[in-house]
Every structure is written in structure tokens, then in C-alpha cells.
PAZA-322943 format. One record per residue (C-alpha): residue number from 1; residue in one letter; x, y, z. Coordinates in steps of 0.1 Angstrom, whole numbers. Example, Ala and Ser with C-alpha at 12.3 -4.5 7.8 and 13.67 -1.06 7.14 Angstrom:
@i 1 aa A u 123 v -45 w 78
@i 2 aa S u 137 v -11 w 71
END
This chain:
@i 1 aa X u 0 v 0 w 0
@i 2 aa X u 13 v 37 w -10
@i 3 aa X u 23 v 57 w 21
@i 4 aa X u 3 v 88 w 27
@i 5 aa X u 22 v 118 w 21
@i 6 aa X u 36 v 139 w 54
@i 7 aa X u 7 v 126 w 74
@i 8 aa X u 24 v 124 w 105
@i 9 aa X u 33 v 160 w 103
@i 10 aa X u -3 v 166 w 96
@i 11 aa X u -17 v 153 w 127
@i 12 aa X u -30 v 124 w 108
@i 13 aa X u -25 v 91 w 121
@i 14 aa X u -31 v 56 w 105
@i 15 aa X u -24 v 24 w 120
@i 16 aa X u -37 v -8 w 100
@i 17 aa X u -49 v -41 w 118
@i 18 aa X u -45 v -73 w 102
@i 19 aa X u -70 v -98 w 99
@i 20 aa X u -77 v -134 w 82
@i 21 aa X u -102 v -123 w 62
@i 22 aa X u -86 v -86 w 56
@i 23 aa X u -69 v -52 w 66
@i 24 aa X u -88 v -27 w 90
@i 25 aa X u -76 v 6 w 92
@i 26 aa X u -82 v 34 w 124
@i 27 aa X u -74 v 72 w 111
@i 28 aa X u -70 v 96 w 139
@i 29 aa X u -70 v 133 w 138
@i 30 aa X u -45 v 136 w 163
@i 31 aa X u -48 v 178 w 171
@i 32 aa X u -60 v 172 w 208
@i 33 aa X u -47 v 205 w 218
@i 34 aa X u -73 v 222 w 197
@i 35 aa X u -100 v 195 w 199
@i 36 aa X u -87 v 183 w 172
@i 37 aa X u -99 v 214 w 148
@i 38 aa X u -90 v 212 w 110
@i 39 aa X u -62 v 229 w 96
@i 40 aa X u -53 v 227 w 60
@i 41 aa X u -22 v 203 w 72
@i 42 aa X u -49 v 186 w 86
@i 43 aa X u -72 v 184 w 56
@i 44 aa X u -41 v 178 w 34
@i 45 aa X u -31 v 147 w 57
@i 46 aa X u -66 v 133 w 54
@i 47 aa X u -71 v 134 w 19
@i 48 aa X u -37 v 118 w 13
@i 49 aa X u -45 v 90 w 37
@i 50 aa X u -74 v 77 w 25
@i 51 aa X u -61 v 82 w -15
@i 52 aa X u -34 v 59 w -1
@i 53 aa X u -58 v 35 w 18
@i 54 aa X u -79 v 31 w -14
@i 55 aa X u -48 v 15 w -35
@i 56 aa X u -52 v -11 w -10
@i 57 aa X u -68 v -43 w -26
@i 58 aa X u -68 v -58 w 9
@i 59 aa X u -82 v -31 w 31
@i 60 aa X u -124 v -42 w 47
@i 61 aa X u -131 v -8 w 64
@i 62 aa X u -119 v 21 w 79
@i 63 aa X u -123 v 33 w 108
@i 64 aa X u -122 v 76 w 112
@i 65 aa X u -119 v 90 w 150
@i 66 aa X u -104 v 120 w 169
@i 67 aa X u -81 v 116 w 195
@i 68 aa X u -88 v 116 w 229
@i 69 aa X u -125 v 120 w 246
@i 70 aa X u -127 v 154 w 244
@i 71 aa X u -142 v 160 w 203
@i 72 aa X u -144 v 141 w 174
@i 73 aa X u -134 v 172 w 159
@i 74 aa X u -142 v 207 w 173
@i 75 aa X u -146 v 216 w 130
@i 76 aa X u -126 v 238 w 107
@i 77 aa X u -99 v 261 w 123
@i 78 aa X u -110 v 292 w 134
@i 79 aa X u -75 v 305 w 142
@i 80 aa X u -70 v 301 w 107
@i 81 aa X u -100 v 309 w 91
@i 82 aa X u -99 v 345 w 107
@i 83 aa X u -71 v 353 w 89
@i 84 aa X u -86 v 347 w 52
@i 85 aa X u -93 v 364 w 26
@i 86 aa X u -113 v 355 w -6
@i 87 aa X u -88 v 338 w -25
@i 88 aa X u -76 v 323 w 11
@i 89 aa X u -110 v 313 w 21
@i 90 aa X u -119 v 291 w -15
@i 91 aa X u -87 v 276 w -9
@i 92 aa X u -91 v 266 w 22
@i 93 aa X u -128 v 252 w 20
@i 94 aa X u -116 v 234 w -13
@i 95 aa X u -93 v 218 w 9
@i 96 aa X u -115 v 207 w 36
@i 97 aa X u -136 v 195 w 3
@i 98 aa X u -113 v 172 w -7
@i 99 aa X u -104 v 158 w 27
@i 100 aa X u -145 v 145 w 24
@i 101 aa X u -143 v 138 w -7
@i 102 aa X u -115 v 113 w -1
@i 103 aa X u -133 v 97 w 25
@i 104 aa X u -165 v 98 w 3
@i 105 aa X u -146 v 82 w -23
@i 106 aa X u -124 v 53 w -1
@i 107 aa X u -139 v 20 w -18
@i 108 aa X u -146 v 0 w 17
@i 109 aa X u -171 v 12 w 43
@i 110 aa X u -158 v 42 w 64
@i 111 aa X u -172 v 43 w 106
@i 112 aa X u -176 v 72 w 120
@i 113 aa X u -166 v 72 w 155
@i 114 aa X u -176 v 99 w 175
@i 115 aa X u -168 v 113 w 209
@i 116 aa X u -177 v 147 w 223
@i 117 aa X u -181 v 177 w 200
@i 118 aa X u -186 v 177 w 163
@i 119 aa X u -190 v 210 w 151
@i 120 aa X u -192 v 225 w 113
@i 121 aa X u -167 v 214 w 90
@i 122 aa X u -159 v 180 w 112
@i 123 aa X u -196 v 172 w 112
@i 124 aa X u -192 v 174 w 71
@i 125 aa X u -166 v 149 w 75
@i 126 aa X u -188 v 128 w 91
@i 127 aa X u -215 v 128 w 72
@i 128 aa X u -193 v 119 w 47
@i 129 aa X u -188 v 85 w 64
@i 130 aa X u -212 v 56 w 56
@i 131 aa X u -222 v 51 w 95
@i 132 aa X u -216 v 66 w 122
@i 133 aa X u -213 v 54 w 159
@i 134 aa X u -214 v 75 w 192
@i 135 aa X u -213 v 73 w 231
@i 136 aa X u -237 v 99 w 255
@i 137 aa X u -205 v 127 w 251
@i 138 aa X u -213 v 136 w 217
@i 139 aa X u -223 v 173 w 207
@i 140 aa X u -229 v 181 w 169
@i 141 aa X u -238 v 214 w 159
@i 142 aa X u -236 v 237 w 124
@i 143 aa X u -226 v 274 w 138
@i 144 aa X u -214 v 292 w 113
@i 145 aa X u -237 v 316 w 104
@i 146 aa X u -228 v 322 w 139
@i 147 aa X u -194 v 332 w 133
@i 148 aa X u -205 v 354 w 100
@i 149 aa X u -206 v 323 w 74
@i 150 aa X u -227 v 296 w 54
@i 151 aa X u -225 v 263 w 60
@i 152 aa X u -213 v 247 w 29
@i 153 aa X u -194 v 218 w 10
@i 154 aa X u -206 v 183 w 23
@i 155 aa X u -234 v 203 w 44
@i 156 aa X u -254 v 194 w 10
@i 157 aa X u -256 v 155 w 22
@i 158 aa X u -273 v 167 w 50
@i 159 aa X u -309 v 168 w 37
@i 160 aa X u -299 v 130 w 29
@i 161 aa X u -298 v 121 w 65
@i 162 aa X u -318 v 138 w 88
@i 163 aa X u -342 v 157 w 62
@i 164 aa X u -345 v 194 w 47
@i 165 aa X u -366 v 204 w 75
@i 166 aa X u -337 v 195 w 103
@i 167 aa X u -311 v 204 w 82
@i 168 aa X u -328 v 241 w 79
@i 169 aa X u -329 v 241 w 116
@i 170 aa X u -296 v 232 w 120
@i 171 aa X u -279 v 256 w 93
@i 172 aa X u -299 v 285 w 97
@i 173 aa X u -305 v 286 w 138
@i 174 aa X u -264 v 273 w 142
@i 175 aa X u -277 v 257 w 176
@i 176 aa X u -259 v 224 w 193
@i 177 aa X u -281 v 189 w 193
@i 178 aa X u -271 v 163 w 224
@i 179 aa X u -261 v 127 w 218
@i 180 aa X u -300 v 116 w 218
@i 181 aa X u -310 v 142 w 196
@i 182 aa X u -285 v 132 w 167
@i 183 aa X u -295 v 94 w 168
@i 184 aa X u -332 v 105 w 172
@i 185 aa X u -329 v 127 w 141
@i 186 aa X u -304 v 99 w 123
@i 187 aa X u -272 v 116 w 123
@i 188 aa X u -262 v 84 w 142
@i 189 aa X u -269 v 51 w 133
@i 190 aa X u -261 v 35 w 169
@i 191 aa X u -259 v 55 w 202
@i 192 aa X u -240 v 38 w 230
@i 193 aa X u -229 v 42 w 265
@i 194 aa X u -194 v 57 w 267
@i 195 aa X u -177 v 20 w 282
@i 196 aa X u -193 v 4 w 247
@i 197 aa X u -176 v 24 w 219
@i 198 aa X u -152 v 5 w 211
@i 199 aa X u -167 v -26 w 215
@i 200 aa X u -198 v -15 w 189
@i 201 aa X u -174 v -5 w 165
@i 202 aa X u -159 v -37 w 164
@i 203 aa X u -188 v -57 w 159
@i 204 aa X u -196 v -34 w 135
@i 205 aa X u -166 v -44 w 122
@i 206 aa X u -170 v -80 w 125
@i 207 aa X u -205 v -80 w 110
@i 208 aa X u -186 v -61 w 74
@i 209 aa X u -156 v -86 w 80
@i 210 aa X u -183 v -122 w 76
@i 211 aa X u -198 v -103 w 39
@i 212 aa X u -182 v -106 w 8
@i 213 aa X u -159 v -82 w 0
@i 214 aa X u -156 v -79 w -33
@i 215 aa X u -198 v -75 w -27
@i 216 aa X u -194 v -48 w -4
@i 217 aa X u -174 v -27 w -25
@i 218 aa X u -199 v -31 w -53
@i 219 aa X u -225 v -18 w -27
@i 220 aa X u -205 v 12 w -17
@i 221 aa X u -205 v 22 w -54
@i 222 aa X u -239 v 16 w -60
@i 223 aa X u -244 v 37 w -27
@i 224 aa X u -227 v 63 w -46
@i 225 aa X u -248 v 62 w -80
@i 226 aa X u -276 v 63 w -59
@i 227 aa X u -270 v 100 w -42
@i 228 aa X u -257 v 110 w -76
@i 229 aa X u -283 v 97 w -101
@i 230 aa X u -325 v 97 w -108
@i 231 aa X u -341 v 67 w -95
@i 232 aa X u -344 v 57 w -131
@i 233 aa X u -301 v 55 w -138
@i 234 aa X u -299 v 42 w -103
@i 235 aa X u -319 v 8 w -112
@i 236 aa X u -300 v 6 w -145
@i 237 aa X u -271 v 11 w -125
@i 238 aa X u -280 v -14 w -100
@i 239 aa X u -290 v -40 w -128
@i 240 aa X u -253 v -37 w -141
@i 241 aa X u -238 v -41 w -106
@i 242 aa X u -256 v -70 w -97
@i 243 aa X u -247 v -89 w -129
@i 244 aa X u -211 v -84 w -125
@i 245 aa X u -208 v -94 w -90
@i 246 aa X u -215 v -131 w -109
@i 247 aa X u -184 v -123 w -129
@i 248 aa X u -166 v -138 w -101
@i 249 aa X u -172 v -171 w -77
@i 250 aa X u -180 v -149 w -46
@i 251 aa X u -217 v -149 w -49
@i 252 aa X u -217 v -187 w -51
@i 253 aa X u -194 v -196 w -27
@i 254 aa X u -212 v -174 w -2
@i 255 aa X u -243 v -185 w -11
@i 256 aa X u -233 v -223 w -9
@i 257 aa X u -221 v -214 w 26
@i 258 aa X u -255 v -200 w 36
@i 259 aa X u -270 v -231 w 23
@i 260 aa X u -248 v -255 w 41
@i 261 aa X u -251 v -237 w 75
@i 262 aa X u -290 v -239 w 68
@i 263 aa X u -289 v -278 w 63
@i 264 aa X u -298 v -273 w 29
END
């Protein structure tokens, strides 16, 4: 697997777990300091991590986290984003983009899991996972029009998840929702007592680990065409993908398993 590029130095940190049936990875924003807010080293060391995570064939799921219990990720840097200007500010929100995007993008199902606050631009990145899983700590919020700006970028797959109605609350009033609103509202899948994190995510874990894999990469993709396309190019889509997951001896093996462990 290709190295990300300087993402120690980012505050970026990937460790890899091996497994019979496959490689898990845990990516950590590592800015504890600052709640782990979102610099452009930051976004830079994101996006190169997961570019360098998708070359690898072997790689199940990824797990994406902020260090310590304090915040997911307090959002975007405000230290630095008081200092832009125009030019400044499209770069740096084009950055933050692609951080999401390369998440979006990563080819194996990406876990959100949260602790404490998850504000703004870190609640973006969030979204931006497939599922995400949380203890009683977490906070989420979208306050920037509190702070004189839109919310923007992967604020868009908002409507997607908790509904236009919630996701005008959230954007235009910039107020903070507790650990039982977000899983009431379905920012979170699962909520879970603060002693049961870990152990969620790994049956999580475990549950993507027993499924096919060459099947659930097909279904991330499909996941994909489905946000981008009309229900119409979605089915025809979804017609194509289902055909070619016969192009290999996955579908049968698996389904010769079920079989057996059915008596059949």
C-alpha cells in the first residue's frame, strides 16, 4: 500500500490491523490541543490518507476518530480561518472538500466514530462516512452563520440524512443537538454508552468482515450512484452491478455457505 504523504506532520494518524479475512484501518486526527480542529495540514493529511488506503486491494473498512474523549473534531480552524481572505478562504474550503471527498470516495465502508463535540466542517466529515457510531459525550452542531458564514461543501448530504426540514434548523438557527437528539434525528446510526464504543465499532466491524468483499465494495459504489443519479439511472445502475458481482465465484461460494449452515 502507498504511504500517505507527510501525514504524521499533519496530525494524521493511521495504524492498520490485520485480519484473516482482511486489513482494517483506524485514522485519527490527532490535534488534541485544539479539539482536534481542522487545519489545511490537517485536511491535506486526510485526503492523502485515505487516496493511499484506497490502492489497497486488501483493506475491509476504515475506521475515522479523533483523539482523545474530548471531540471528534471541534470543525474547521477558526484561528486560521480568521485570517482569510477570498482567495484564502476558496482555498481553504476546497481543501476541507477534498479531505471528504477522499473519504466519500475510499472503496470500503468508512465508521464514523464519535466522541464529544462535532461541530461544522468535522460534522461534514462525518457525514461523509457511511455510518456513524457515538457514546452519550457527543455534541454536533452547524454554527457558522454564527461566526458570520454559510454552512457549505458536504453540508449538502445533509438533507440526505436527517431531512431538509432539520437540516434548515440546524444551518440557519447554528444551535448544538445532544447525543440523543443526533441518533433521534439519524445523524447516528447507533448510540452507546461511553464503556461500549469500542466494542460497537468492532462488531460493526466483524458484522462487514463475515460479507463478501468484493460484494461490499460493489454496494459502496452503487451507494454512490444512488445519491448522484435519478431513480431511473440508479436501477439501471444497479442491474449492471448485480450482474457483474457473478463475474466472479463470490456470490456462489457465499451463497453455498449460507445453504450449508442452513442444512440445505
Amino acid at each position: 500500500m502507498a504511504q500517505p504523504r507527510d501525514a504524521a506532520n499533519a496530525q494524521v494518524r493511521l495504524d492498520i490491523e490485520e485480519h484473516d479475512q482482511g486489513r482494517v484501518a483506524t485514522v485519527t486526527i490527532d490535534n488534541e490541543r485544539k479539539r482536534n480542529a481542522i487545519s489545511p495540514e490537517i485536511a491535506g493529511g486526510l485526503a492523502d490518507t485515505f487516496a493511499a488506503l484506497s490502492e489497497d486491494e486488501a483493506l475491509r473498512a476504515v475506521v475515522l476518530t479523533g483523539a482523545g474523549d474530548r471531540a471528534f473534531s471541534a470543525g474547521a480552524d477558526i484561528t486560521v480561518m480568521r485570517q482569510l481572505d477570498p482567495a484564502g478562504a476558496r482555498a481553504f474550503i476546497s481543501g476541507l472538500h477534498g479531505a471528504i471527498l477522499a473519504v466519500r470516495r475510499c472503496p470500503v465502508p468508512v465508521i464514523g466514530r464519535l466522541r464529544g463535540y462535532c461541530f461544522g466542517g468535522a460534522l461534514e466529515l462525518a457525514a461523509g462516512c457511511d455510518m456513524r457510531i457515538g457514546d452519550e459525550s457527543v455534541v454536533v452542531g452547524m454554527p457558522e452563520v454564527r461566526v458570520g458564514i454559510p454552512s457549505v461543501i458536504e453540508a449538502a448530504l445533509l438533507p440526505g440524512l436527517i431531512g431538509w426540514g432539520k437540516t434548515r434548523e440546524m444551518v440557519l438557527l447554528g444551535g448544538t443537538y445532544t447525543a440523543e437528539e443526533s441518533a433521534s434525528m439519524g445523524l447516528l446510526q447507533k448510540l452507546v454508552p461511553a464503556a461500549d464504543l469500542d466494542a460497537a465499532v468492532k462488531d460493526w466491524i466483524a458484522q462487514l468482515l463475515a460479507n463478501g468483499p468484493r460484494a461490499v465494495r460493489t454496494q459502496k459504489r452503487l451507494l454512490g450512484d444512488w445519491q448522484r443519479q435519478g431513480l431511473e439511472h440508479a436501477i439501471a445502475a444497479s442491474i449492471d452491478r448485480f450482474a457483474g458481482a457473478f463475474e466472479d465465484d463470490e456470490p456462489h461460494q457465499m451463497m453455498q455457505a449460507a445453504l450449508a449452515a442452513r442444512g440445505r
